[in-house]
C-alpha positions as CSV (number, residue, x, y, z in Angstrom):
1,X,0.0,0.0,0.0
2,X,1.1,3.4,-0.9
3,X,1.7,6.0,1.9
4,X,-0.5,9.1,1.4
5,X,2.0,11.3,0.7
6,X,2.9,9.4,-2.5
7,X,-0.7,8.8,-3.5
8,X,-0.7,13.1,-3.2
9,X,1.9,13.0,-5.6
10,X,0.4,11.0,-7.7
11,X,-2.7,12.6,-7.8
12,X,-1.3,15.8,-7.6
13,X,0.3,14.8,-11.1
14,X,4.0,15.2,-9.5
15,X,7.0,13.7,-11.3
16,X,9.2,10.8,-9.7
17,X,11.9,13.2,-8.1
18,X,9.4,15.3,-6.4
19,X,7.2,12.3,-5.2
20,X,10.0,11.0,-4.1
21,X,11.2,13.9,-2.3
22,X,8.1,14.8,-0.4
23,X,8.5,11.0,0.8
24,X,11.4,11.1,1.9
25,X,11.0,15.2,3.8
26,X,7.9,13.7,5.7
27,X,9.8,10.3,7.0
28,X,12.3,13.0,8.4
29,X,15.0,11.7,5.7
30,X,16.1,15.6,5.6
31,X,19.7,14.8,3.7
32,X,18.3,12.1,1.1
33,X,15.0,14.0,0.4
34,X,17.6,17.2,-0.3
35,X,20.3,14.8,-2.1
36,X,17.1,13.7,-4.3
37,X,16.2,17.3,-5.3
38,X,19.2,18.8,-5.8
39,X,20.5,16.0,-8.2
40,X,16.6,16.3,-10.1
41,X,17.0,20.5,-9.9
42,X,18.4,20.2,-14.0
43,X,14.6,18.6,-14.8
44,X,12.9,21.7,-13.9
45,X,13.5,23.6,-16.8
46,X,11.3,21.3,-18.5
47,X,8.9,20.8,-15.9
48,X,5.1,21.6,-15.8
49,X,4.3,24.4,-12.8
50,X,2.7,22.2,-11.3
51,X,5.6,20.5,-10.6
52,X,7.8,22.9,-9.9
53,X,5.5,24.2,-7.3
54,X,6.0,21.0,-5.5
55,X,9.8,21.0,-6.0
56,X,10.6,24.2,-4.5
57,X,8.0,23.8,-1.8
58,X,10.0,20.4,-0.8
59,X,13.5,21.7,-1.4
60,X,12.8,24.9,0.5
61,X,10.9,23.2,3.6
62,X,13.8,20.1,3.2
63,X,16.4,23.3,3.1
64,X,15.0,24.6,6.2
65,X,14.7,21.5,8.4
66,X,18.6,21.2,7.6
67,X,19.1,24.9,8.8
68,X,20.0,26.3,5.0
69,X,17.9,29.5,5.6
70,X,18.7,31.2,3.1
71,X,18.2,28.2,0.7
72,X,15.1,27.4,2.3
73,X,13.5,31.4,1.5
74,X,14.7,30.9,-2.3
75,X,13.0,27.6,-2.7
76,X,9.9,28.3,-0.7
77,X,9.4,31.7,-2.4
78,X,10.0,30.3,-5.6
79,X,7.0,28.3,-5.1
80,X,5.1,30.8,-3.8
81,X,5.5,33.0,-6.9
82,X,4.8,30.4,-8.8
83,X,1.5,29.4,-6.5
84,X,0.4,33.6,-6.5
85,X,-1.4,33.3,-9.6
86,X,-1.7,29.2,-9.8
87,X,-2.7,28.3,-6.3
88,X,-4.1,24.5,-7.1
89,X,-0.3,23.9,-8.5
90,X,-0.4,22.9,-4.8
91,X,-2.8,21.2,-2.8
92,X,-4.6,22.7,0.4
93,X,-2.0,20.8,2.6
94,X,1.2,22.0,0.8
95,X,-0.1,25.4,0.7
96,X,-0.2,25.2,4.3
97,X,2.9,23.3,4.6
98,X,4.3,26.6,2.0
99,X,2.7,29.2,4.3
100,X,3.8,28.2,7.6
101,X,7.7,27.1,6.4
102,X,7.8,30.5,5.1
103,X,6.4,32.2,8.3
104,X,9.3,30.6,10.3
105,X,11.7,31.0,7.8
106,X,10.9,34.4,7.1
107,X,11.1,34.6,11.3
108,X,14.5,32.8,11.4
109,X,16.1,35.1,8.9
110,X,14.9,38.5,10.6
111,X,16.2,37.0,14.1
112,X,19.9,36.2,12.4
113,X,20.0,39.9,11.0
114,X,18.5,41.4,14.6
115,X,21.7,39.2,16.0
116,X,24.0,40.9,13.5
117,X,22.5,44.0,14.4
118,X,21.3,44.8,10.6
């Protein structure tokens, strides 16, 4: 039986990489989901939207989990342009998932610059 999270990509219409990718960020496999995306990154030139919605939302919340904040806002607002005028690129779940990663990346970063005293 599939987990939901792959049946999601499926569904969602999400290629292999990013499928894969999403299973791997929600088992906690922070290194291999990023390892996964990274080597895939080349494909998304050719990509739908809709799935490169789902690959910066997962490289940006993987990114984060690792502590790559600055990684992590690229991704994640790179999918969030992309979800602005597209929002069921995503489904209600990952747009929650988008939303609150970005809040506490967004909180993360303005901490670090309050700590350099930017």
């Amino acid at each position: 039986m599939l987990p939901a999270v792959c049946l999601s990509a499926v569904s969602s219409g999400c290629t292999h990489y990013v499928g894969r990718g999403s299973d791997l960020y929600y088992q906690g496999r922070y290194i291999e989901a990023a390892h996964v995306l990274e080597m895939s990154e080349q494909r998304l030139a050719a990509a739908e939207e809709t799935e490169r919605a789902g690959y910066g939302l997962y490289r940006g919340a993987t990114l984060f989990r690792l502590g790559d904040l600055d990684g992590a806002r690229r991704w994640l607002e790179y999918s969030e342009h992309l979800t602005a005028t597209h929002p069921d690129d995503l489904d209600r779940d990952e747009r929650q998932l988008l939303t609150e990663t970005l809040i506490a990346v967004r909180a993360d970063l303005d901490r670090r610059a309050a700590a350099r005293g930017l």
